[in-house]
C-alpha positions in Angstrom: 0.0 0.0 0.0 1.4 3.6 -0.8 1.6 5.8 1.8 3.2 9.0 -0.2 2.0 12.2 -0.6 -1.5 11.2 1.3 -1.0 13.1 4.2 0.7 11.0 6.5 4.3 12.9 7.2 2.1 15.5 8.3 2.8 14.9 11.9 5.6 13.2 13.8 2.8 11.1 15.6 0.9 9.7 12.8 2.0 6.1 11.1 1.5 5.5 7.6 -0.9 2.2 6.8 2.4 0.3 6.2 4.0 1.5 9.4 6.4 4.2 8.5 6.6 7.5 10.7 8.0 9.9 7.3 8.7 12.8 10.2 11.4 10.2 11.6 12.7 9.3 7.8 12.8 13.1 7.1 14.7 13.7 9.9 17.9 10.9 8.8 17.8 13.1 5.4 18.8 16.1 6.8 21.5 14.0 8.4 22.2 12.5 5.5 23.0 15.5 3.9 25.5 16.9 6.9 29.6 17.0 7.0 30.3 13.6 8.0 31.3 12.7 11.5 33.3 9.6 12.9 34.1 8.2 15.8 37.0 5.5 16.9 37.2 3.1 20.1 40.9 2.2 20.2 42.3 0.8 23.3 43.7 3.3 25.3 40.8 5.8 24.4 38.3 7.3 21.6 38.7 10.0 18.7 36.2 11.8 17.5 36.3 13.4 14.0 34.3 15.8 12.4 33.8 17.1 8.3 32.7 20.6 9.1 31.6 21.8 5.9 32.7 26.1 5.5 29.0 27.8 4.4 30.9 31.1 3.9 34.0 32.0 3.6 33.5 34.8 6.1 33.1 32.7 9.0 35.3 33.0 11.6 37.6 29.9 11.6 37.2 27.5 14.6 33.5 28.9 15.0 30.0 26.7 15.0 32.2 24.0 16.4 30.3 20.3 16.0 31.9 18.7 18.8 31.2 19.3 22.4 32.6 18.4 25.8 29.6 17.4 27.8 31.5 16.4 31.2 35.4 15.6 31.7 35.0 12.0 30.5 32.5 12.3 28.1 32.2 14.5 24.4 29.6 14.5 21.5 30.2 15.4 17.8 27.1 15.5 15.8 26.0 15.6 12.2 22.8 17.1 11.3 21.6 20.6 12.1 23.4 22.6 14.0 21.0 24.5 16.2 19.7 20.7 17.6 23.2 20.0 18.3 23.5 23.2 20.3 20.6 21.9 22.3 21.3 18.2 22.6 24.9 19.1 24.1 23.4 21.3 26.5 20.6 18.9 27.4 23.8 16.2 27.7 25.7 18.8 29.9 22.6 18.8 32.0 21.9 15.3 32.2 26.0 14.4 33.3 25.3 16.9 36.1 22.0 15.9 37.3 23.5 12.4 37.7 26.7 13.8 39.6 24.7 15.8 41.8 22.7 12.4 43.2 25.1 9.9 42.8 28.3 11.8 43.6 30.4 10.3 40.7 30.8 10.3 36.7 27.8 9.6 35.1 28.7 6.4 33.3 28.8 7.1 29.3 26.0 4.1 28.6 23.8 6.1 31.1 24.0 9.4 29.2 23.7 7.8 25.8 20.2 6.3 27.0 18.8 9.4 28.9 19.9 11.3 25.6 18.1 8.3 23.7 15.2 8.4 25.8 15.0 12.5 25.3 15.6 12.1 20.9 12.6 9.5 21.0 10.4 11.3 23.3 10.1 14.1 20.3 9.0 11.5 18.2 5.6 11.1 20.1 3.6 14.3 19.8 2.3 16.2 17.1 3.5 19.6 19.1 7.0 19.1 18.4 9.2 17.7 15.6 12.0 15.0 15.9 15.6 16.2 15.8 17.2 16.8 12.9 20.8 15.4 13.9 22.5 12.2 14.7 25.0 12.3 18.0 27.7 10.2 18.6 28.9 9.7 22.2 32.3 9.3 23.6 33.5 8.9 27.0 35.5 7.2 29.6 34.6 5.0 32.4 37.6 5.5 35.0 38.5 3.4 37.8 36.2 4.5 40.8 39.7 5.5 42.4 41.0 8.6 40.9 44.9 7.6 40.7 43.9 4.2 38.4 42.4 6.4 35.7 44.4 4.7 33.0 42.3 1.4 34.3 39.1 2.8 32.9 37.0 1.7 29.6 36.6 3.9 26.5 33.3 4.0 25.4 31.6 5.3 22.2 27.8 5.1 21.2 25.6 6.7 18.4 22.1 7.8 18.7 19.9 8.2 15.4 17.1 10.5 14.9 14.4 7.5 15.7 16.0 7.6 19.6 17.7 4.6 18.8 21.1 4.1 20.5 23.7 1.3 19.5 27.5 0.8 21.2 30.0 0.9 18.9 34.1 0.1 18.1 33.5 2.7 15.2 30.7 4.4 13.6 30.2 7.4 10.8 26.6 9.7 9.9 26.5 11.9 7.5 26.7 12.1 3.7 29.6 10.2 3.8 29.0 7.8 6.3 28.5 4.6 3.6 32.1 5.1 2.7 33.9 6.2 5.7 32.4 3.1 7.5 34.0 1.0 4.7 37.5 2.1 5.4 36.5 2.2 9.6 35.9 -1.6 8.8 39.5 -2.0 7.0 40.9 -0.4 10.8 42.0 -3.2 13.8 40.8 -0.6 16.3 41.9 -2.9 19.3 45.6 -2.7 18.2 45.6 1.1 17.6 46.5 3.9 19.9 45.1 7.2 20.6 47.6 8.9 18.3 47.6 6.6 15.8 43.6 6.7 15.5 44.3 10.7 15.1 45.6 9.8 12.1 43.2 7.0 10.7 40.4 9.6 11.4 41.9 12.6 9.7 42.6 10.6 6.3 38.9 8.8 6.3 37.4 12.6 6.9 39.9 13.8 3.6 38.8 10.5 1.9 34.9 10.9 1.9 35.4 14.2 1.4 33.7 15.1 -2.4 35.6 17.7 -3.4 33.6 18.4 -6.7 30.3 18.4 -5.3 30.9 20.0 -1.4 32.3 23.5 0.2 35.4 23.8 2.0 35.7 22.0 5.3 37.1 22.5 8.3 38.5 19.0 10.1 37.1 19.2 13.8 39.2 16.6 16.2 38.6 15.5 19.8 39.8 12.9 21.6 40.0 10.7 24.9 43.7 9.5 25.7 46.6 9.5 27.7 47.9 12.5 26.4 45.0 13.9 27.6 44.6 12.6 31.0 42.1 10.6 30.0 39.7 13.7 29.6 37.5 14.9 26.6 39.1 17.7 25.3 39.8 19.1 21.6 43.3 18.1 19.8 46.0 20.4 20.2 46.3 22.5 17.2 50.1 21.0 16.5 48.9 17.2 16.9 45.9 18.1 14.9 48.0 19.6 12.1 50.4 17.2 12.2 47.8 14.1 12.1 45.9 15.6 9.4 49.6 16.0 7.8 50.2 12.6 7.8 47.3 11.8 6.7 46.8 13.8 3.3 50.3 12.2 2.8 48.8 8.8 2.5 46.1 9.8 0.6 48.6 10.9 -2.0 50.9 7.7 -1.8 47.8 5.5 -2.3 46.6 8.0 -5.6 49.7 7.5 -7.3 50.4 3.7 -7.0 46.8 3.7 -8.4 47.8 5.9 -10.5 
């Protein structure tokens, strides 16, 4: 039975006779059609990568970032619209300290992935609102409860679609790219990699799906969760960062020209 054009994508809360909620479907298209985002579970912590396409050349560089620390062990980079990201970190931020402030500890990164889960798929349900146009992945760091065995902790990454749905993850990609870059994250042995060495991974697969023909200029957004950095989430320093995405363009080329 056909279900198009008769009214039912109208409203978030309304199925179609064969089941479909088009709001939902609407909502992975305009992530579809966003930079393309990354993220890596190596084993001594996570990277986060982000295809931040350059609407005007105007912009302040390093501005409208896509990547947010929500706590000290945990980060977010979305793909999607950028306003819902805006509100989902915050909402994230809130959540982490809600928990801290009950439970007087970290709030573990599975927790936050399904409160931030639960919150996606509650705007699913009512005609009044509409879902979010963005897809989130989660990153974090589940330490040791003491303190001084930090480095004794889990890294952790999840991705939460539109729909609410959540899934864990040793690397995942959304975005208009995401078909390809999970191609080459499936080439990766992400249990043998480090930190650093994931930097590097992560800044060629962002250059690779990149469609220079058809897309704007981007801007390569990296966080990450690793020794270097304590074992907290915070943004690459601009040196690594350069570097990495150095190295990375140089194996690009190497590859072009033995095909070549």
């Amino acid at each position: 039975m056909s279900s198009i054009g008769t009214g039912y994508d109208l409203s978030a809360s309304t199925y179609s006779p064969d089941g479909r909620i088009f709001q939902v479907e609407y909502a992975n298209k305009a992530v579809d059609n966003a930079g393309t985002a990354i993220g890596l579970k190596v084993k001594d912590g996570v990277v986060l990568a982000v295809e931040k396409l350059v609407q005007s050349k105007l912009l302040v560089p390093g501005s409208n970032k896509r990547i947010a620390t929500v706590d000290l062990h945990a980060g977010v980079a979305t793909a999607g619209y950028l306003a819902d990201g805006r509100h989902v970190a915050n909402r994230a931020r809130d959540e982490a300290e809600n928990y801290r402030e009950n439970y007087n500890k970290r709030i573990p990164t599975k927790m936050l992935s399904e409160r931030l889960s639960l919150y996606f798929q509650a705007y699913t349900l009512y005609s009044s609102v509409r879902p979010f146009a963005l897809s989130a992945i989660v990153a974090g760091w589940d330490s040791h409860p003491d303190p001084s065995k930090a480095a004794e902790g889990t890294p952790q990454l999840y991705c939460i679609e539109p729909s609410g749905v959540y899934w864990g993850y040793r690397g995942c990609a959304v975005g208009k790219g995401r078909t390809l870059a999970k191609t080459e994250i499936e080439k990766l042995k992400l249990e043998e990699l480090t930190a650093e060495e994931a930097l590097i991974e992560a800044a060629r697969i962002i250059h690779t799906v990149h469609d220079e023909a058809k897309d704007k200029d981007f801007e390569l957004e990296l966080s990450w969760i690793s020794p270097a950095s304590g074992f907290k989430h915070a943004a690459v320093p601009k040196a690594i960062a350069e570097e990495a995405e150095r190295k990375a363009k140089e194996i690009i080329d190497a590859a072009n020209e033995m095909e070549e």
